[in-house]
N, C-alpha and C positions, 0 to 999 in steps of 0.2 A: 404630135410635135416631138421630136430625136433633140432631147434636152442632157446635154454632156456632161458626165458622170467622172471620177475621180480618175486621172491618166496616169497617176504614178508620180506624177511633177507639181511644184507648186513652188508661185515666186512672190513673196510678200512684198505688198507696196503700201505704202500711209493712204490709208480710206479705205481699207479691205474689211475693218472691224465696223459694228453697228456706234459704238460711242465712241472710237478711237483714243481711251484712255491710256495707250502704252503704245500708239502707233509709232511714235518720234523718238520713243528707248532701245536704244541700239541691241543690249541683250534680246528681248524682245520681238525685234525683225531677225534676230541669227536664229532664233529659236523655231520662230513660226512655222518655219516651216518644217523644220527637222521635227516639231510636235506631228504635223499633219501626216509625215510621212511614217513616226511612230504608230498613230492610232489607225492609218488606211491597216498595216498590218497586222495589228493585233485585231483588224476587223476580218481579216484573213484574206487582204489583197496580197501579193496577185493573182491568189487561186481562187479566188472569187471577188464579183465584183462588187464595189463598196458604193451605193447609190449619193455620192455626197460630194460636194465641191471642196473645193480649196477654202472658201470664202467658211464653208459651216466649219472645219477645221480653225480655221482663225476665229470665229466668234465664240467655240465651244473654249478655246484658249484664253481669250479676253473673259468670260464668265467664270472661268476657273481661278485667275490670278484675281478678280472682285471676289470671288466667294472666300477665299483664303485670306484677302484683308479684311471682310467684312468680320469674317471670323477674329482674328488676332485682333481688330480694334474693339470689336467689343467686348474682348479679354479684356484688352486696356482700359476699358471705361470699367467693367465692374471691376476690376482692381484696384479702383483711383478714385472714382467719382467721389468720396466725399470730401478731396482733394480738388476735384475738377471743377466742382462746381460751384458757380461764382468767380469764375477765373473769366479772361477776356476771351468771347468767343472770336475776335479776330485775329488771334493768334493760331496759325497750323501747327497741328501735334505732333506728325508725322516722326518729325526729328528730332525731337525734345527727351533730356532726360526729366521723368517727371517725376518729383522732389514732394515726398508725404506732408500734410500739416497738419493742422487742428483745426484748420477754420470753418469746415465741417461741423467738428463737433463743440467747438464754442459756440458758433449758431445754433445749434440745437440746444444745448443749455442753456443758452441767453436767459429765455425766460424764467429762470430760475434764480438768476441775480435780477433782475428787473422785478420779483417780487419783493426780494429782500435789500433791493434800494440801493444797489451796486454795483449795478449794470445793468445788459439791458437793451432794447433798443425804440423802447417806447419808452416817448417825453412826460417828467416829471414838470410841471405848471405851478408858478406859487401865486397865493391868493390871499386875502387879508378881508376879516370884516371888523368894523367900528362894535367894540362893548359896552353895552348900554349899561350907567349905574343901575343897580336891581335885577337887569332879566339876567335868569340862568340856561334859557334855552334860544339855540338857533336853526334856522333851516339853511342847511349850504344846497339844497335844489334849489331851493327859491333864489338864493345867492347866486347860482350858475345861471339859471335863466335870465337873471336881469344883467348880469355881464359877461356872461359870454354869449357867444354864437355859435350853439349845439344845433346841430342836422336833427331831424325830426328821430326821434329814439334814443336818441345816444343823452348818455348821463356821464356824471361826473365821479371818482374812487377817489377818496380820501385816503391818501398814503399817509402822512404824519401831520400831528398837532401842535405846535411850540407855544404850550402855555405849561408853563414852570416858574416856579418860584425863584427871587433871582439867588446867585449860587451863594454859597457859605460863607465862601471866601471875601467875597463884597463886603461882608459883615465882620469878619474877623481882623481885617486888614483897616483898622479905622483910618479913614486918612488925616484926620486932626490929631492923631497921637501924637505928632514929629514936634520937636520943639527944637531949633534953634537953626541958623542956617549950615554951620559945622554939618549936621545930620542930612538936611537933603541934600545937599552937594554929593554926600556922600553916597545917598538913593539913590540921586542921580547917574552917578557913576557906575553904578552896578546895573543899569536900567530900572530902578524899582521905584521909582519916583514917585508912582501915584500910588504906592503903598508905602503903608505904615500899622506900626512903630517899627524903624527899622532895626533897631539893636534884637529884637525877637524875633526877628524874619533872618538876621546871620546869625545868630549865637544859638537860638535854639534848637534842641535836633530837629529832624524831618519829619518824627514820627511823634512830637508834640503838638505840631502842627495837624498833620491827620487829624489824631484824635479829636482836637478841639472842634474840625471843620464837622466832622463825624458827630461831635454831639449838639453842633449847630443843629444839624440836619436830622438828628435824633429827637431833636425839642420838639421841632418845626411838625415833624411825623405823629407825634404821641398827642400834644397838646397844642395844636391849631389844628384847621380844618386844613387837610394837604392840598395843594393845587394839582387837580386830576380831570378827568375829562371822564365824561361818555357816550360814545358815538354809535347810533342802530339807526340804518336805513340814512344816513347824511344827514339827520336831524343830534342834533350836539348839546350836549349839557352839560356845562362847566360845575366844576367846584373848585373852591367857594364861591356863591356867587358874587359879583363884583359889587364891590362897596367904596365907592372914592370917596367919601364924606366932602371936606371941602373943595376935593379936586374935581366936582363931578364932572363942574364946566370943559373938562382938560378930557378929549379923546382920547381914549385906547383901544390901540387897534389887536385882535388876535390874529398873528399867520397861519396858514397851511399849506400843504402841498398835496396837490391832488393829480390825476390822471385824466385824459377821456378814454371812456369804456371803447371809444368805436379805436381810439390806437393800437388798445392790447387785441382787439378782435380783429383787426387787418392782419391776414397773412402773409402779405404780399408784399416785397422788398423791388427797389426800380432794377431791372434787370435790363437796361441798354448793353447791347454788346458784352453779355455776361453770357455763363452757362446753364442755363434754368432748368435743362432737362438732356438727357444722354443723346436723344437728335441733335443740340446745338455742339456736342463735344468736336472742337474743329479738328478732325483726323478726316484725311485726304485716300484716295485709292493710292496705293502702297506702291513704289519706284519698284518696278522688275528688276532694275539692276543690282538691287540691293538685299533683294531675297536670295539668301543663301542655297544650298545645294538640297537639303534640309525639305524647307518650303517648294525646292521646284521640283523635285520627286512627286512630293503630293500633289500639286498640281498638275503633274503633269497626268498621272493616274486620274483625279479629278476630269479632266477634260477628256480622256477616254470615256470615262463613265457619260459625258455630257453628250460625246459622239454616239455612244450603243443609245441613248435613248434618243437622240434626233434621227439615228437610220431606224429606228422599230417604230415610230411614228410612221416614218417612211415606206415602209414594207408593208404596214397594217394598212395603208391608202389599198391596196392589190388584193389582199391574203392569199389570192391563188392565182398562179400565171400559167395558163391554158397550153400546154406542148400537145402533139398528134400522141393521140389511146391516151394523154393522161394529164395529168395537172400538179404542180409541182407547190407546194405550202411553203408559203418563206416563214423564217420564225421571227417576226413581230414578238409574239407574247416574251420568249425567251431573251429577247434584248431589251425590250423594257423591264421585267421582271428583275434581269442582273444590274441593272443601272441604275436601277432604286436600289438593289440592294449594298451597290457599290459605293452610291454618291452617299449612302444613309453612313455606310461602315466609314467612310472616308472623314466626313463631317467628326463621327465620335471619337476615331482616332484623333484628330487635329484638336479637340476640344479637350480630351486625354491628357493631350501631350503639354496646352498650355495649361491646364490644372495642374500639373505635377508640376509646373514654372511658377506657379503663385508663389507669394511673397510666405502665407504660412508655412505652405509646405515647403519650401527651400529653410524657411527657418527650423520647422520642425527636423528637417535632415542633419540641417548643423548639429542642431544638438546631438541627435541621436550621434551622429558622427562625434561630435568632444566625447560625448559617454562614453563610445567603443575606445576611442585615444586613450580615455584615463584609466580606463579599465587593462590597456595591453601596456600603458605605462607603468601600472602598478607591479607587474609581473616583472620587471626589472630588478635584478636582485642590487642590494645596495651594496658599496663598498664599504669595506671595516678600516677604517685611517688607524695606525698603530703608532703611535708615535716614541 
């Protein structure tokens, strides 16, 4: 079968590429073919003939302008990702200026304010059990299993205890001091109504106040048993133990706040239409028209190199074509061998070129750039003003 080989001409039309991702981009169709008619000759047509159609010229073209975005986007993703991610994946990037944050790196510390009760993004739970006059110990396992509903493993973290003594100030502020109604009108006025005596709450300095509250809570420490707690394994023993004498009839209850373990051990955040991973980052195969002169040099080189290895493929089908007395060896090896070596060199220059576009290195430039400025500013000799 006499299957027709490159004439010299080529006329692009939409459906001539395998995915038609730049069929309908007018740069694109002006180009196609003027690439085709670039690589026939550097394949060395017309003095030899170049076993390829129009059609492998356009698809070596369409994998070259994908290999160069493929490339430049995933510049962009590691330049960004801890930026990108978590953002809406239904949004395309293509045309986006994209704008540095922290929400990266605040997620990644979360857990560090979520230990220390501050943030976070595992739920803090309050819970409360009834004090029994006399017992000084309790079990909060036992407490979790009879009210909540734990999945089979999961327990409960004891984040804080609020059993304290009540504060100084409650004590220092008697509210039966006040005599006469001249005076609380007058508390009242100030907001301090349910404190008292109010002529020592205005007249006296701030720092007689401290101290006094100071040696409340000084007595309370030295000479009472102090209200303290302690907690091993979610088994809890107060001190002092509780002693209501006539009140015993009278419930009290102690709060706390607790965690489930299976929260802080879930790693996993709802990720609907988010970015969870560098596949979902919504960057699109890149507008031809908009790649500068820059990107279509290499590409265009790129797609030579994609043509030398599609005709050595092609040659190597034969190795040897039978002439009268002799046989003539195409060189397969020699076009696959440069086409690797081209498309490999092609790949690291473009990789090169966006490294040295990174965000450090442009930064690190500047400076070194303001150094050299300060340094040839200084060499400025200064004027002597005489006045």
């Amino acid at each position: 079968m006499n299957i027709p080989i490159w004439t010299g001409v080529s006329t692009f039309a939409t459906g001539q590429t395998p995915f038609g991702f730049y069929d309908n981009q007018q740069d694109f169709k002006t180009d196609a073919n003027k690439v085709a008619d670039f690589c026939a000759r550097r394949l060395g047509y017309p003095l030899a003939d170049v076993e390829l159609q129009s059609g492998s010229f356009f698809t070596a073209f369409e994998e070259a302008i994908t290999t160069y975005g493929n490339e430049l986007y995933a510049y962009k993703v590691r330049e960004n990702y801890l930026s990108l991610q978590g953002s809406n994946s239904l949004v395309e990037a293509n045309n986006k200026l994209i704008k540095p944050n922290m929400a990266g790196i605040v997620r990644i510390s979360e857990q560090y304010g979520e230990e220390a009760g501050v943030g976070g993004n595992v739920t803090w739970y309050s819970g409360s059990i009834p004090l029994i006059n006399g017992q000084q110990d309790y079990d909060l396992d036992t407490w979790a299993k009879e009210n909540l509903n734990l999945e089979d493993g999961d327990r409960i973290e004891i984040k804080r205890i609020f059993y304290e003594i009540a504060p100084a100030i409650s004590r220092y502020f008697d509210p039966y001091a006040g005599t006469g109604t001249g005076m609380m009108n007058l508390l009242d006025s100030f907001g301090w109504g349910n404190y008292s005596p109010a002529i020592n709450f205005m007249l006296m300095p701030i720092n007689y106040d401290l101290q006094t509250i100071q040696a409340i809570e000084f007595n309370d420490q030295i000479r009472k048993s102090q209200y303290t707690f302690e907690l091993i394994n979610n088994k809890l023993r107060i001190f002092p133990i509780p002693n209501y004498g006539s009140m015993s009839s009278q419930q009290h209850r102690l709060n706390f706040q607790y965690i489930k373990k299976s929260d802080r051990q879930n790693p996993y955040i709802d990720g609907t239409n988010k970015v969870t991973n560098v596949a979902e980052v919504p960057f699109e195969n890149p507008n031809y028209n908009n790649i500068n002169s820059i990107g279509r040099q290499w590409i265009f080189e790129y797609t030579l190199a994609i043509a030398k290895e599609m005709l050595g493929y092609i040659r190597g089908k034969y190795g040897q074509i039978p002439i009268p007395d002799a046989a003539i060896t195409l060189n397969q090896s020699d076009l696959l061998s440069a086409a690797t070596a081209e498309k490999n060199a092609l790949i690291e220059r473009l990789r090169g070129y966006f490294d040295e576009t990174s965000r450090d290195k442009l930064l690190e430039r500047r400076a070194n750039e303001n150094d050299f400025l300060q340094k040839e500013l200084n060499k400025v000799p200064y004027t002597i003003y005489i006045a």
